[in-house]
NUVEX-378067 format. One record per residue (C-alpha): z, x, y. Coordinates in pm, whole numbers, padded with zeros to 5 digits, always signed. Layout:
N
ZXY
...
//
This chain:
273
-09225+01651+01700
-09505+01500+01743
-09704+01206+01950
-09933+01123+01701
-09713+01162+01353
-09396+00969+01382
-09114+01131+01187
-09149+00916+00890
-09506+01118+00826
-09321+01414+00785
-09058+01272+00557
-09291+01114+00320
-09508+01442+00350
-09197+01606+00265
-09082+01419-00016
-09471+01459-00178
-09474+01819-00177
-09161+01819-00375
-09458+01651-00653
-09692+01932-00553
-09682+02082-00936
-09731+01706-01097
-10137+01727-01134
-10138+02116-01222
-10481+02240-01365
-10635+02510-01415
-10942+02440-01221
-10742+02349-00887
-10395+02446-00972
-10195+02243-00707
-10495+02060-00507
-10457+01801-00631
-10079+01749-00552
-10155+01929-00225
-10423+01660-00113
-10129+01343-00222
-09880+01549+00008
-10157+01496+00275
-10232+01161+00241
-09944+01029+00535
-10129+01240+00785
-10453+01158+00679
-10411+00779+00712
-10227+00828+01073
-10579+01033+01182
-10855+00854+01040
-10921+00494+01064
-11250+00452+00878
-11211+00480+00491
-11525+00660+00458
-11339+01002+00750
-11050+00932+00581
-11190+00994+00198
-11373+01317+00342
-11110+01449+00488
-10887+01409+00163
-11145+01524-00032
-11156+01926+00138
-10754+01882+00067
-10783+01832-00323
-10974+02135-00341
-10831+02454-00518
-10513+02560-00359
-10169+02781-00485
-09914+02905-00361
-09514+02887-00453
-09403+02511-00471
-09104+02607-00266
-09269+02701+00057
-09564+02465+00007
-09433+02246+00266
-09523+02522+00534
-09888+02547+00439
-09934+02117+00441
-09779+02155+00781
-10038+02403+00893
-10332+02178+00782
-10167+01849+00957
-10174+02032+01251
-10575+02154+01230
-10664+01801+01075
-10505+01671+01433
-10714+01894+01636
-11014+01817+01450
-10928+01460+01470
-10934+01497+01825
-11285+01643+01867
-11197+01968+01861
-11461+02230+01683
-11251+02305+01391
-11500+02341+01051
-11364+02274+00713
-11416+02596+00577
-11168+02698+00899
-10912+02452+00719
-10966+02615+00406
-10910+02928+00515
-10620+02840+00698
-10475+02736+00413
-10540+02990+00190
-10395+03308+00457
-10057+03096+00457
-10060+03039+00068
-10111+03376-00039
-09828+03567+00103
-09599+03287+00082
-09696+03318-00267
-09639+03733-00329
-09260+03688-00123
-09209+03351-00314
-09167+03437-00605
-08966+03769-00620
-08712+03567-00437
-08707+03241-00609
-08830+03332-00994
-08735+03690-01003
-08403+03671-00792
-08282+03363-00712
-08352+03182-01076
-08178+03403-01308
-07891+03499-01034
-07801+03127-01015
-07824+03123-01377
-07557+03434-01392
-07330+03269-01158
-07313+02943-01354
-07208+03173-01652
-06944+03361-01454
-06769+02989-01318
-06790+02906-01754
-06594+03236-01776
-06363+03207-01514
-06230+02800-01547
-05936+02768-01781
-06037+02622-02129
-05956+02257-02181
-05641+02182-02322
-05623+02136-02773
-05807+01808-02851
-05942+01754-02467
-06328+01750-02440
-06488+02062-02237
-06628+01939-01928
-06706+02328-01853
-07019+02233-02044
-07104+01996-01807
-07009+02229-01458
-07209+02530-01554
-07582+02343-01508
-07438+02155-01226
-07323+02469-01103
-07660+02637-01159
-07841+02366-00996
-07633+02368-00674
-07638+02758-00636
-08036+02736-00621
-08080+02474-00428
-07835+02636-00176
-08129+02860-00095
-08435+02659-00190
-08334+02370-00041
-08340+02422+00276
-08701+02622+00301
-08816+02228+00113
-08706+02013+00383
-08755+02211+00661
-09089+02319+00545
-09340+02095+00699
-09221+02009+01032
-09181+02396+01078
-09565+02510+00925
-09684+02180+01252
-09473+02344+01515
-09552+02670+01398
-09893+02668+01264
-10106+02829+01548
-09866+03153+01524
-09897+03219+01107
-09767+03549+01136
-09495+03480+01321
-09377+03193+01095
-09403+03423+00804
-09180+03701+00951
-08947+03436+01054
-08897+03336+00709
-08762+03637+00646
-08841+03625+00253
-08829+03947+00184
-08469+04005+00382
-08332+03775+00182
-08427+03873-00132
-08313+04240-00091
-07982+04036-00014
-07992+03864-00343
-08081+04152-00528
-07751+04332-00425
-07563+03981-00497
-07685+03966-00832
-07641+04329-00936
-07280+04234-00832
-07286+03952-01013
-07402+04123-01365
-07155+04406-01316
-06858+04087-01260
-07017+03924-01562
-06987+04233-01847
-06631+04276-01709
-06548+03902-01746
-06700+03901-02082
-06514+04220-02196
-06183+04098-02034
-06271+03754-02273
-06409+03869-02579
-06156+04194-02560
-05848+03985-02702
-06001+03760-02870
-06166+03963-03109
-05841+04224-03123
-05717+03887-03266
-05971+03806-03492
-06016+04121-03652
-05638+04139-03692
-05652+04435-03500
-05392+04627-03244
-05526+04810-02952
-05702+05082-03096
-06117+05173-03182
-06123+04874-03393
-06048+04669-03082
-06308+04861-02813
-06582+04839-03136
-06537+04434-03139
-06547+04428-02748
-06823+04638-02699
-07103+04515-03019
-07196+04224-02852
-07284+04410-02511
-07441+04702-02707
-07666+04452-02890
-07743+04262-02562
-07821+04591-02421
-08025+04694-02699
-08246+04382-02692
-08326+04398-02314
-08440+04763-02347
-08633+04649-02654
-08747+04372-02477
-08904+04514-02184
-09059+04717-02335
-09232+04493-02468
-09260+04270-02216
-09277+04445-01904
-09358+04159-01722
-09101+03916-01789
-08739+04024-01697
-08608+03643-01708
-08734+03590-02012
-08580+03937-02158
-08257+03877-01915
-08179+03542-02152
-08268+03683-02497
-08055+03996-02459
-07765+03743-02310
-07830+03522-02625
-07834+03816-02837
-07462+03887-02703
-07334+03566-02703
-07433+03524-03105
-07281+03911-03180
-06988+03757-03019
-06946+03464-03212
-06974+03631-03530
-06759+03904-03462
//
């Protein structure tokens, strides 16, 4: 790894950055958390508390990027806070700017894959695993209540995960070569992958709900297979569907947001009915 950061450094650098968002502000956004991730690294390099304060200080400065992938960017400036440490001519404003070419585009393929993708996909697939267990049996609690967040949790941190622990040690190794660890990432790959997955997903969803609500409402509405039947299957999807087109509309720039209203909007059509 290293001959000057033992492998605990990275750990506890590691664990930090999943704290990166603690201290956000406005004014620095995640500097603040940034600079705390740094501190194991800074106290390794710099004996006297006055080089040590200094260097923390250029760390707490504005910084942002996706949480997720932060871990590559505080591996990055480990690696040119060694250098420097070393007597090598490395500025601070060479630091910063370091910093800020690995946040941004970390930042624009962050989050399409991890807020626009990966969140609401995980999200759909908890849903799906409600859908698909059997119902308890007559008096028995419903633990399926339980498995769908647990589920959801364990789908996205399938894919985040990894990218969190991995990040640090990876942005050291890696640092002097920052397009190269980018393309490596291969954000954008996967989130064309997840895209497909999770219009997959949505299709297996509306014929899970159909196949569920179908019956049940036939039953219901006292109903035999007939229009009656189809009209009690279909309202809650038609509403659902109504209130995502209505919804981006108008707001274009939200599709999670919209994604869970329409879904709510279903979900209470399909109660009632």
């Amino acid at each position: 790894m290293s001959d000057r950061f033992p492998k605990t450094d990275f750990g506890r650098a590691t664990s930090r950055s999943f704290h990166i968002q603690a201290l956000l502000q406005p004014e620095r956004m995640q500097g603040l958390g940034f600079g705390f991730a740094m501190i194991p690294f800074l106290r390794r390099l710099y004996a006297d508390p006055a080089e040590r304060g200094a260097a923390l200080r250029r760390h707490l400065a504005y910084f942002a990027t996706h949480p997720i992938l932060s871990g590559y960017v505080l591996g990055v400036a480990a690696r040119l806070e060694e250098r420097r440490a070393s007597g090598e001519p490395i500025s601070e404003a060479a630091i910063d700017g370091a910093k800020r070419a690995m946040a941004t585009p970390l930042a624009g393929l962050g989050d399409p894959l991890f807020w626009v993708t990966l969140r609401p996909l995980a999200g759909l697939l908890s849903v799906i695993a409600l859908l698909v267990l059997p119902p308890p049996a007559s008096g028995a609690p419903d633990l399926r209540v339980l498995l769908c967040p647990l589920f959801l949790l364990l789908t996205y941190n399938a894919v985040a995960l990894p990218y969190r622990l991995a990040g640090v040690a990876r942005g050291y190794r890696e640092g002097d070569r920052p397009a190269a660890l980018l393309r490596s990432l291969q954000l954008s790959e996967r989130n064309a992958i997840l895209e497909r997955v999770g219009a997959f997903a949505f299709g297996a969803f509306l014929a899970l709900a159909a196949l569920v609500q179908g019956p049940a409402g036939a039953v219901r509405g006292g109903a035999d297979e007939g229009g009656a039947a189809w009209a009690l299957m279909l309202t809650p999807v038609a509403l659902g569907a109504l209130v995502g087109l209505a919804g981006r509309k108008a707001m274009p720039g939200r599709p999670v947001e919209v994604a869970l209203a329409a879904l709510l909007a279903g979900c209470v059509m399909a109660a009632w009915v």
